[in-house]
NUTI-532546 format. One record per residue (C-alpha): residue in one letter; z, y, x. Coordinates in steps of 0.25 Angstrom, whole numbers, plus 5000, padded with zeros to 4 digits. Each point is the difference from the previous one (the first is absolute). Example, Ala and Ser with C-alpha at 12.3 -4.5 7.8 and 13.67 -1.06 7.14 Angstrom:
<atoms>
A503149825049 S499850145006 
</atoms>
This chain:
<atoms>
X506149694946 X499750114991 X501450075000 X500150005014 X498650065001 X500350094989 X501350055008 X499250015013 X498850104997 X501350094989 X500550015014 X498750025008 X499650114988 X501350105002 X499949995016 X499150134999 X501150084993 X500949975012 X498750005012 X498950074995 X500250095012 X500249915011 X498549945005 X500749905006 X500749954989 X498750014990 X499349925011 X500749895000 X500149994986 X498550014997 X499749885012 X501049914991 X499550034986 X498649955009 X500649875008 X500749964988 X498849984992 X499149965013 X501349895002 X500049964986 X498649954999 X500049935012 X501249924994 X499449984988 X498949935006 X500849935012 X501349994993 X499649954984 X498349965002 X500549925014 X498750055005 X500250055016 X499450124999 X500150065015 X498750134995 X501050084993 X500050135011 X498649975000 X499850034985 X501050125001 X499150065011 X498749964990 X500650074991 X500350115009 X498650015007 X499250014987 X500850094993 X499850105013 X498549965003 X499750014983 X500750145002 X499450075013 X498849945001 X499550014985 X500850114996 X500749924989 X501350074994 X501249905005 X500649984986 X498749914998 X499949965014 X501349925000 X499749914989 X498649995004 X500649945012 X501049914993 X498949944993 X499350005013 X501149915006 X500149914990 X498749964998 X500349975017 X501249934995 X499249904993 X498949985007 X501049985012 X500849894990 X498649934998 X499949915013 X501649995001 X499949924984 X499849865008 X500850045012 X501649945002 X501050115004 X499950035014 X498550005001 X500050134990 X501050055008 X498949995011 X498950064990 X500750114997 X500650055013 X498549985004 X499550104989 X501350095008 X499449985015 X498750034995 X500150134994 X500450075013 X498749985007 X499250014986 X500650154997 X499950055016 X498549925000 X498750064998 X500149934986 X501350094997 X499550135006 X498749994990 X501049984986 X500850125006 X501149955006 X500150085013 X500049905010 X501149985010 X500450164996 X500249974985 X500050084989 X500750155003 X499750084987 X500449924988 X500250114988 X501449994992 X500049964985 X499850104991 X500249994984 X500150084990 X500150115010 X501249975005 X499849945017 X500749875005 X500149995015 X500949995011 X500350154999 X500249974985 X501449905002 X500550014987 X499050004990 X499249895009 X501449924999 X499950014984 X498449955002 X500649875008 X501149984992 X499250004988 X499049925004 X501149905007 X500549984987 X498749964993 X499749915010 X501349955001 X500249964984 X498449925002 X500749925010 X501249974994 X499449964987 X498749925008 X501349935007 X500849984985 X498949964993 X499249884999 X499250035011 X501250025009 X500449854994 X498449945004 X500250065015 X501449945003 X499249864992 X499050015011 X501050045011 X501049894997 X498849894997 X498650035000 X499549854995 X500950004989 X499850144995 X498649995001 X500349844990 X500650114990 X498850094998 X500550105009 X498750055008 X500250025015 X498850085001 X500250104990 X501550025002 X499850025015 X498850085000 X500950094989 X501150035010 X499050035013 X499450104990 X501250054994 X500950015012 X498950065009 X499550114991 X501550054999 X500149995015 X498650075001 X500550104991 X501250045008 X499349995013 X499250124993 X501150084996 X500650005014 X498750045006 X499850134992 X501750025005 X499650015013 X498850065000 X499549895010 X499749865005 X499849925012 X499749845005 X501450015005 X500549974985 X499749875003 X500749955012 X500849895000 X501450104999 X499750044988 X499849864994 X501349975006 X500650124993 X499649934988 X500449865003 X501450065003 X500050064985 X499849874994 X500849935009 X501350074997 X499750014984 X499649855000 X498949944997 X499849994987 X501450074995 X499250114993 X500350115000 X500749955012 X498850065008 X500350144995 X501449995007 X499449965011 X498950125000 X501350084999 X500849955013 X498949995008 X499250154996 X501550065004 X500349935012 X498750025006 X500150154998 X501550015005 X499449935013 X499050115003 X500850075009 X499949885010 X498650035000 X499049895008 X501049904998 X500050014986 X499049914991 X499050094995 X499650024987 X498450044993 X500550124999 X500150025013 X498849945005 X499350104990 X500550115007 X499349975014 X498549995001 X499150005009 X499750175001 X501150064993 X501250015011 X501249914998 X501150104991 X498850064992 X499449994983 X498950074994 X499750024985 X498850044995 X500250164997 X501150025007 X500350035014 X500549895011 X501450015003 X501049915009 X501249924996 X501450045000 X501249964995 X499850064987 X498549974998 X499949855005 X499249934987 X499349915005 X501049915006 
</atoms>
């Protein structure tokens, strides 16, 4: 596991030297240093806890929503914001594990889709306008990262890709020592036989409350990331394509087979832009659906402080 992982983000950290001017190139690599993280936690939680888990776009656009709220709305600096709105997340990650601790597998799966349905009508109701949510318009102005002076957006390709990458790597080793240590051993327990993990001491409340925490604050995290790489958010994050996007990734990685998943983020990130040309009968990805709101003419992005400017070829980030 940790060689192939190892070789994979050596590879990922010299694309720059080879791509750094090719947006399209740096695009796709940032969305699969993303989806490999956002696929991994949701096979550490369906995969090696055995808990079905259906809320993982939901907490990815948690994430996404708070750090954007947190950021235009209180005027909060987004190297804050993002972990502000991991934390966020997983504090909703447990309470959302709470009532699925005495339900069998397909029931959560039905809790947690629930929390998924729910939020589309929540963020574009009077409840989502009030937090700063934008409504059925979104959010349009998210600022870009800055640190230490230095600006990470989506006109910034290459040093964001170094921020992702980075923080794709941290992430990534928590994972893989959650999944090689003894709590990776007490999930697989309670996956494999609950009654007679639990006759060995091994809590089911703490371990599964730990990986709702755990894997949502990470997803929340990276939910947060993307949104400051746009520069915007819609509802539309959370149709049921992008979902299946997911379910594709885990599918073809096997569920499970970590880091199978991070495969499977590969193939299916490339294949999805390779597709683009076919246009409407191609599966749309979030990205996409951030890139059409409600006022803002379909083809067209704005970030705060710089002018609007229409996609081309040579300047299509958002997909």
């Amino acid at each position: 596991m940790v060689l192939i992982l190892s070789g994979f983000y050596c590879v990922m950290g010299i694309m720059p030297l080879f791509f750094g001017n090719t947006a399209y190139i740096m695009n796709i690599l940032i969305m699969i240093l993303i989806w490999a993280v956002v696929a991994s936690c949701w096979d550490v939680i369906m995969g090696f806890a055995g808990i079905f888990s259906f809320g993982q776009v939901a907490f990815y656009v948690i994430g996404a929503y708070a750090s954007a709220i947190l950021s235009v709305s209180l005027g909060i600096p987004p190297v804050f914001t993002i972990i502000m709105a991991g934390v966020i997340t997983g504090v909703i990650g447990v309470l959302v594990g709470l009532p699925c601790l005495k339900l069998a597998g397909p029931y959560v799966a039905l809790v947690t889709f629930a929390v998924h349905m729910t939020l589309i009508p929540f963020l574009r109701g009077p409840l989502g306008r009030a937090i700063g949510s934008g409504g059925s318009q979104g959010i349009l102005t998210i600022p870009p990262i800055n640190l230490l002076g230095f600006a990470f957006s989506s006109e910034q390709l290459v040093p964001f890709f170094y921020l992702t990458l980075f923080l794709t790597i941290i992430c990534t080793l928590i994972l893989a020592l959650i999944i090689k240590s003894y709590w990776g051993t007490a999930f697989l327990a309670l996956k494999d036989s609950e009654n007679f993990a639990t006759s060995l001491g091994i809590s089911a409340f703490k371990y599964k409350l730990m990986v709702f925490g755990i894997t949502s604050f990470i997803t929340g995290l990276f939910g947060a990331l993307y949104a400051h790489y746009v520069g915007m958010l819609s509802t539309k994050m959370l149709s049921m394509d992008v979902f299946t996007i997911l379910m594709i990734m885990m599918v073809i990685g096997g569920i499970g087979k970590y880091p199978g998943v991070v495969v499977g983020a590969v193939i299916t990130v490339t294949i999805n832009q390779l597709l683009a040309p076919l246009g409407m009968y191609r599966p749309p990805d979030n990205g996409r659906y951030c890139s059409s709101s409600g006022s803002v003419p379909s083809g067209w992005r704005h970030r705060p402080g710089s002018k609007v400017f229409p996609f081309t070829a040579k300047n299509r980030l958002i997909r």
